[in-house]
N, C-alpha and C positions, 0 to 999 in steps of 0.2 A: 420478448421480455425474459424468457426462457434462460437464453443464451446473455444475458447480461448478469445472471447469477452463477452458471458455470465461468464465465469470464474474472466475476469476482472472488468466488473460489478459489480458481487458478493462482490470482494474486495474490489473494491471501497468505494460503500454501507456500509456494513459493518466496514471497517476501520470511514467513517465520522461520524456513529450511534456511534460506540463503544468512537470517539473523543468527541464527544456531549455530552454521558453520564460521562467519566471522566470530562470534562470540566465543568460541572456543577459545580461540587464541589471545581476543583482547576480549576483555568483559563490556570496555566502557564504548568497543564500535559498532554493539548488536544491537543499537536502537537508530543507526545511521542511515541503512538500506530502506527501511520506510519514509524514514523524513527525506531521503532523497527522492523516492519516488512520489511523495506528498507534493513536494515543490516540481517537483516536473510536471507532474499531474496538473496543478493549480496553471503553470504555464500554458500547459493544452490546452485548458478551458480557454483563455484569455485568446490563444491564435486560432481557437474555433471562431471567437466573434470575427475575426478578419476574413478567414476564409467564407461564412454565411452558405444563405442553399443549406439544402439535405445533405449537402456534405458536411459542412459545417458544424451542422446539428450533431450530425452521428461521431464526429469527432468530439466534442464535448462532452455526450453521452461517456464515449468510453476515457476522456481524462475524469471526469463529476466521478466516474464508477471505479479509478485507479484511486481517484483521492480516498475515497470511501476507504475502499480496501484497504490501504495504508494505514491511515486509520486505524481501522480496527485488528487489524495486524500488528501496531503499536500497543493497543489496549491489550493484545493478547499476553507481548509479549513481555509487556510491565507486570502483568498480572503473576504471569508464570514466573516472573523475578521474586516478586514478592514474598508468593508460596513458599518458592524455594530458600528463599533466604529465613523466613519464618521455620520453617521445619529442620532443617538445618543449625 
């Protein structure tokens, strides 16, 4: 269980750097990296039920824990928009 919250960490992190660094250049593509990884993610879920067995499972675990991540990587990063547009 452990490793499925450093895993989503990871995501996290990396999905809000990777938003950062596109959104520099364009404002309106820094919320695109998550929802792309949101629909991939949701995909994985769906080709875990094909595959089935412990495999299966454990591949679903880690798309259900990319969705998440995106997610809330999203929320972060609307959040931090907001802020800043407010203070600004």
């Amino acid at each position: 269980m452990g490793s499925l919250y450093i895993v989503s960490i990871i995501i996290i992190a990396s999905l809000i750097i990777l938003s950062y660094v596109i959104g520099r250049k364009n404002s309106n593509l820094k919320y695109v990296a998550p929802l792309m990884v949101g629909i991939i993610s949701v995909s994985v879920v769906i080709v875990s039920f094909l595959i089935g067995g412990w495999t299966g499972m454990r591949v679903g675990t880690i798309g259900f824990v990319a969705f998440i991540s995106s997610f809330i990587s999203l929320l972060i990063i609307s959040v931090a928009e907001i802020v800043k547009r407010k203070f600004n």
